[in-house]
C-alpha positions as CSV (number, residue, x, y, z in Angstrom):
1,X,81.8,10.6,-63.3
2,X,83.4,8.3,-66.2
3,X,87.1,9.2,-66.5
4,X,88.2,10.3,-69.8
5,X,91.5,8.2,-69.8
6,X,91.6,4.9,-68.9
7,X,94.4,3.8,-66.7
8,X,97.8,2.4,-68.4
9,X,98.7,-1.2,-68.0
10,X,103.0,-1.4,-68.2
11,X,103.9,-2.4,-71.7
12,X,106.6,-3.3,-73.2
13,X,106.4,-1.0,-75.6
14,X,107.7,1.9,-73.8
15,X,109.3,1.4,-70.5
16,X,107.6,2.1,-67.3
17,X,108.9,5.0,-65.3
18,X,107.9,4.7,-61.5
19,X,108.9,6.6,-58.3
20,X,108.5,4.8,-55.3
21,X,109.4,6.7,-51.9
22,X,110.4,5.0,-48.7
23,X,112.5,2.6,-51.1
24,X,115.1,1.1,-49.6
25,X,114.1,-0.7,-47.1
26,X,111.5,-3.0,-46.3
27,X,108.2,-3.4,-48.2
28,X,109.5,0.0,-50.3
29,X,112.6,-2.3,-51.4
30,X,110.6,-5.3,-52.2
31,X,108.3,-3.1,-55.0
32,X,111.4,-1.7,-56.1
33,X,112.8,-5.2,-56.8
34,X,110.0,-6.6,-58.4
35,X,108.9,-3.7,-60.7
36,X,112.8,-3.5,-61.9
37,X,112.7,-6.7,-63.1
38,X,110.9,-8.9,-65.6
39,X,108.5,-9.4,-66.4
40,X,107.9,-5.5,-65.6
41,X,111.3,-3.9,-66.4
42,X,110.9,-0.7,-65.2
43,X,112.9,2.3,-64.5
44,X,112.9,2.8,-61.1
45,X,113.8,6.5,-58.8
46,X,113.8,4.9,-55.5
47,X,113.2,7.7,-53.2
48,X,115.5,6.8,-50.1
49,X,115.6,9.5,-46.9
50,X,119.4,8.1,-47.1
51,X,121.2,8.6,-50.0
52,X,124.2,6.3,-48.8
53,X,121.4,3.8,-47.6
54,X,119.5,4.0,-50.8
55,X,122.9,3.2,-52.7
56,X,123.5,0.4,-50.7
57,X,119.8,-1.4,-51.3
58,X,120.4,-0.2,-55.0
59,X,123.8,-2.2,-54.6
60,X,122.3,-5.4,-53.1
61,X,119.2,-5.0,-55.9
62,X,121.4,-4.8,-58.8
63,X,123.2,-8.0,-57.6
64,X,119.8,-9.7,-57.6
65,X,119.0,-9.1,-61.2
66,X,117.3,-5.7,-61.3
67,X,118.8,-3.2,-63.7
68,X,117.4,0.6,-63.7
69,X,117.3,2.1,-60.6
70,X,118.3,5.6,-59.7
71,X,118.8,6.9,-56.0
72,X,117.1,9.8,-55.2
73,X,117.4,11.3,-51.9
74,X,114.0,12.7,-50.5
75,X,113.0,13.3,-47.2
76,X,108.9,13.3,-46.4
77,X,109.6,16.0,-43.4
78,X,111.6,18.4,-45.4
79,X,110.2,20.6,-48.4
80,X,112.8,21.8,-49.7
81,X,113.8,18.3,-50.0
82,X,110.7,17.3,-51.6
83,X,111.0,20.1,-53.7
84,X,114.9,18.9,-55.3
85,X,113.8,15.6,-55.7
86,X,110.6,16.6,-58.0
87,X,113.1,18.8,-60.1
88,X,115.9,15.6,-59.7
89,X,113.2,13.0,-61.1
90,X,111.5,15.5,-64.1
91,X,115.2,16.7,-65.6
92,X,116.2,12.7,-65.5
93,X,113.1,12.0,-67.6
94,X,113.7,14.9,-69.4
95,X,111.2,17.5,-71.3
96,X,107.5,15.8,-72.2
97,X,108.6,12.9,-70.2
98,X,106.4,11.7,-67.4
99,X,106.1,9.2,-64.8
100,X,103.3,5.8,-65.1
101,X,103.2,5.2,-61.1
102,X,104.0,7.0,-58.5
103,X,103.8,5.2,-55.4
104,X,103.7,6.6,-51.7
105,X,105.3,3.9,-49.9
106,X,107.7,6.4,-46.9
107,X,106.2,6.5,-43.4
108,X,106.6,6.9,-39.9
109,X,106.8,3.7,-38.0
110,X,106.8,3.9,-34.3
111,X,103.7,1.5,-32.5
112,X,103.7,3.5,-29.2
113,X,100.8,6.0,-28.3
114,X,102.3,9.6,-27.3
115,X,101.4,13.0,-27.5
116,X,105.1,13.6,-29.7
117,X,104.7,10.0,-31.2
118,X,101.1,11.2,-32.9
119,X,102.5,14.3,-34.0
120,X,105.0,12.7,-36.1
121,X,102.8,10.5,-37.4
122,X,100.6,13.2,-38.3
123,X,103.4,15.3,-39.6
124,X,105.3,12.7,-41.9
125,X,102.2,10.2,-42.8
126,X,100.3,13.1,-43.7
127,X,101.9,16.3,-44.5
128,X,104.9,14.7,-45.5
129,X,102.9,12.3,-48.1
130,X,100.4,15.1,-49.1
131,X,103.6,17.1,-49.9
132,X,105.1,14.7,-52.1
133,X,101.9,14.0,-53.9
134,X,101.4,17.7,-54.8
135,X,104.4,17.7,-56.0
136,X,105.3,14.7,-58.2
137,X,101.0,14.0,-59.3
138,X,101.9,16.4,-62.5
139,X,104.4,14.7,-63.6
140,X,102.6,11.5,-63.7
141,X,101.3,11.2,-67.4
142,X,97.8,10.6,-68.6
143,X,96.5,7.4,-68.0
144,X,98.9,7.0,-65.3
145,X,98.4,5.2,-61.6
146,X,99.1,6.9,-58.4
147,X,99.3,4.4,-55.5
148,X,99.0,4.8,-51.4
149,X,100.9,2.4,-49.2
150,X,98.4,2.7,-46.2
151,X,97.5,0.6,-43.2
152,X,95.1,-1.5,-42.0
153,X,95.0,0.3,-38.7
154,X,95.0,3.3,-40.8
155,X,91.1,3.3,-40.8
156,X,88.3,5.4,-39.6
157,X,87.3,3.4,-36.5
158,X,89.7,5.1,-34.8
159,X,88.1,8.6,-34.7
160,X,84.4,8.8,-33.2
161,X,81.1,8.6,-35.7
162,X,80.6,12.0,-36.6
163,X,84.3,12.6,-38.1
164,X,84.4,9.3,-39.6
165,X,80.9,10.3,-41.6
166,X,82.8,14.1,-42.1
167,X,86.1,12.2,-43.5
168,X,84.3,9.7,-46.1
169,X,81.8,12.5,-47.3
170,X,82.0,13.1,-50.8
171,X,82.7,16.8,-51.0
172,X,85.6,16.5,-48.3
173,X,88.0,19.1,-49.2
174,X,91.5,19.2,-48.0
175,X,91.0,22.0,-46.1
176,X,88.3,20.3,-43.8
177,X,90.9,17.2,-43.7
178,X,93.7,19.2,-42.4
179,X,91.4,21.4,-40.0
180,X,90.6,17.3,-38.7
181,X,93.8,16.2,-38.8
182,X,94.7,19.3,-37.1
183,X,91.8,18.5,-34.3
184,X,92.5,15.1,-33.7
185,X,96.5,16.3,-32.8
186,X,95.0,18.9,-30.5
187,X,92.9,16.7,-28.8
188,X,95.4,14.2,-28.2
189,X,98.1,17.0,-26.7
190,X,94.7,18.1,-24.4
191,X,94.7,15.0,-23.6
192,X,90.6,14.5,-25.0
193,X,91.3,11.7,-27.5
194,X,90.1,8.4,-26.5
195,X,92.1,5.3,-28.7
196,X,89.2,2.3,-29.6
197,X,89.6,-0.4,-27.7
198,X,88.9,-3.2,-30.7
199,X,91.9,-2.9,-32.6
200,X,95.2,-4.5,-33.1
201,X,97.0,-1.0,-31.4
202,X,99.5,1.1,-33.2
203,X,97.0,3.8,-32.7
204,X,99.6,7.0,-33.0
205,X,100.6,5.4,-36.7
206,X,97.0,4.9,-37.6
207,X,96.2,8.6,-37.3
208,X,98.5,9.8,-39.4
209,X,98.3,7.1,-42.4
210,X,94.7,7.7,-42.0
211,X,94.8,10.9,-42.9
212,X,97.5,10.4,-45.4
213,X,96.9,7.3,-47.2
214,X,93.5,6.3,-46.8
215,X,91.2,9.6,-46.3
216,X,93.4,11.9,-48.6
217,X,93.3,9.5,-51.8
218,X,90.4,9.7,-51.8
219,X,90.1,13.5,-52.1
220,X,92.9,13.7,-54.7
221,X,91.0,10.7,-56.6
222,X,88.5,12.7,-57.2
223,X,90.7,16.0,-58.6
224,X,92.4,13.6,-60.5
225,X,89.2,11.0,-61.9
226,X,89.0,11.9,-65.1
227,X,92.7,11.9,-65.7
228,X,94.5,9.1,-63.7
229,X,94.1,6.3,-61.2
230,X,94.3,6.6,-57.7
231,X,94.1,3.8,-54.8
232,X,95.4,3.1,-51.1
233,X,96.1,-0.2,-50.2
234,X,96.8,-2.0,-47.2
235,X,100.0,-4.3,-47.7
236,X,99.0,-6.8,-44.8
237,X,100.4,-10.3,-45.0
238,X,101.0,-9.8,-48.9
239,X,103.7,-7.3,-48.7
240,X,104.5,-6.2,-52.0
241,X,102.0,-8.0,-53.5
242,X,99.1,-5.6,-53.9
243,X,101.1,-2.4,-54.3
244,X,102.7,-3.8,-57.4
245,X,99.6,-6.0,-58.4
246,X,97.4,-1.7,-58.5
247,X,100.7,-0.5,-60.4
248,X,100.4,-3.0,-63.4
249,X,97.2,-4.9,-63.5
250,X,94.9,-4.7,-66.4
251,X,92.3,-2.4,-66.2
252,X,89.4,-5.0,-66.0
253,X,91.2,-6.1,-63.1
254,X,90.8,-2.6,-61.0
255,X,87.6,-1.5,-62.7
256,X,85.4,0.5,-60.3
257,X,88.6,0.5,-57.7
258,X,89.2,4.3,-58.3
259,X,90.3,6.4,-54.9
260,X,89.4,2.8,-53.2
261,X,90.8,0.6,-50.3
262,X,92.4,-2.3,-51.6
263,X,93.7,-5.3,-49.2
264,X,94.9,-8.9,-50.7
265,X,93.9,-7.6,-54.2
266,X,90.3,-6.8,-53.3
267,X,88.1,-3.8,-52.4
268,X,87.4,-3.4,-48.6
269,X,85.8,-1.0,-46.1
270,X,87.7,1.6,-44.9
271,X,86.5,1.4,-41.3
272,X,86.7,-2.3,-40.9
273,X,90.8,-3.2,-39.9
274,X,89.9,-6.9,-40.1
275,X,88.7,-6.7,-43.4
276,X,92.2,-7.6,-44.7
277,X,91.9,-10.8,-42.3
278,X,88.8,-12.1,-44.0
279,X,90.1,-11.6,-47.1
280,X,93.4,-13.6,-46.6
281,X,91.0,-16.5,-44.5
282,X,88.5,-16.3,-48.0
283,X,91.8,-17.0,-50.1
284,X,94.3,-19.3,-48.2
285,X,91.4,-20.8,-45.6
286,X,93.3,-19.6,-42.6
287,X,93.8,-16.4,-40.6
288,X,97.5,-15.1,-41.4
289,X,99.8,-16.3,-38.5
290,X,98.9,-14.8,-35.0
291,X,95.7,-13.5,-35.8
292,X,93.6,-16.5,-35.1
């Protein structure tokens, strides 16, 4: 369906409002430091499970030019912390005031495979990100861009055929994705789940940011189609690159990307983890370093 609003670009006009979770560290730090700087100038919430931490990357951003930034402590595994830190952001912005770009950057990072390892992942990288999407999507206005941080291993090769065809189908509900996500936990505790054998690992991580940043996009992109713009992204070799690149390009640029997979800038398939490797190799003529 043709979306009735067409997604923002950040002007300077009015300044950009985004939330960013997962922010002060890492890849979540690096968006923060580019967005609160020119040429974007944004305000920045950097959503920090830390406060103290958070405070101290805020410290070290400031110092490096940025200017905007408020700490806000939230916590993917915690509602009621998810909860405070919706009502935190809104009464900052203040009444009729709204985010441009929220972006769901926070996740559980541990590589190994383990019945308690995928349940984390599941729990955080899913609940934890659908959680803060419910709750901070209304505030983001008309027009505005709602990000996923996702994975490359993230994808559907790592469930067999017949739930990979259920989990891209285009009536998916979020009730038959949690009853999966749900399923795929239970048959990893019976012990039922076999990991692929093509892929890079990091198979426990996987299942969990697929459901949460790859498969569930693309559920809320449709709620949300004719109102805002959603995409998941694989940071790969770019790092902040194409998470800020979806949260301020023109919209010629992302045209037709709605509730996609983006990797190095570019549309890719969502049950392909090399895809992100062909597309640096089409753009720098050379597999990123250790992937030969």
């Amino acid at each position: 369906a043709k979306r009735k609003h067409k997604p923002r670009r950040m002007a300077s006009a009015r300044q950009p409002v985004v939330f960013i979770t997962g922010a002060n560290r890492g890849i979540g730090c690096e968006i923060v430091k580019r967005l609160a700087a020119p040429p974007w100038n944004c305000r920045v919430f950097m959503g920090s499970r830390s406060l103290a931490k958070g405070e101290s990357a805020r410290g070290e951003l400031i110092k490096a030019g940025c200017k905007d930034i408020t700490v806000v402590q939230i916590d993917l595994d915690d509602k009621s912390s998810i909860a405070d830190a919706a009502v935190e952001v809104q009464k900052a912005l203040g009444a009729g005031e709204g985010l441009d770009v929220l972006i769901n950057n926070a996740a559980f990072v541990n590589y190994d495979f383990s019945v308690d390892v995928v349940k984390q992942s599941i729990q955080t990288n899913y609940r934890g990100t659908v959680a803060v999407t419910e709750a901070f999507a209304p505030m983001v206005i008309n027009g505005g861009r709602i990000i996923f941080v996702s994975s490359a291993v993230g994808k559907t090769y790592l469930v067999d055929d017949a739930m990979a065809a259920q989990l891209l189908a285009e009536d998916l509900t979020a009730e038959t994705l949690d009853a999966s996500m749900q399923a795929l936990e239970h048959s990893v505790k019976q012990g039922s789940y076999i990991p692929p054998t093509d892929s890079i690992g990091a198979v426990a991580y996987g299942l969990g940011k697929l459901g949460g940043t790859t498969i569930y996009p693309r559920i809320i992109s449709r709620r949300l189609q004719d109102s805002h713009f959603v995409a998941a992204c694989c940071p790969a070799f770019g790092g902040a690159d194409t998470p800020v690149w979806l949260a301020t390009a023109a919209e010629d640029k992302i045209r037709g990307g709605h509730g996609g997979f983006w990797e190095q800038r570019e549309l890719t398939d969502v049950s392909d983890w090399q895809a992100g490797m062909r597309c640096t190799l089409a753009r720098t003529g050379c597999y990123p370093p250790g992937c030969e």
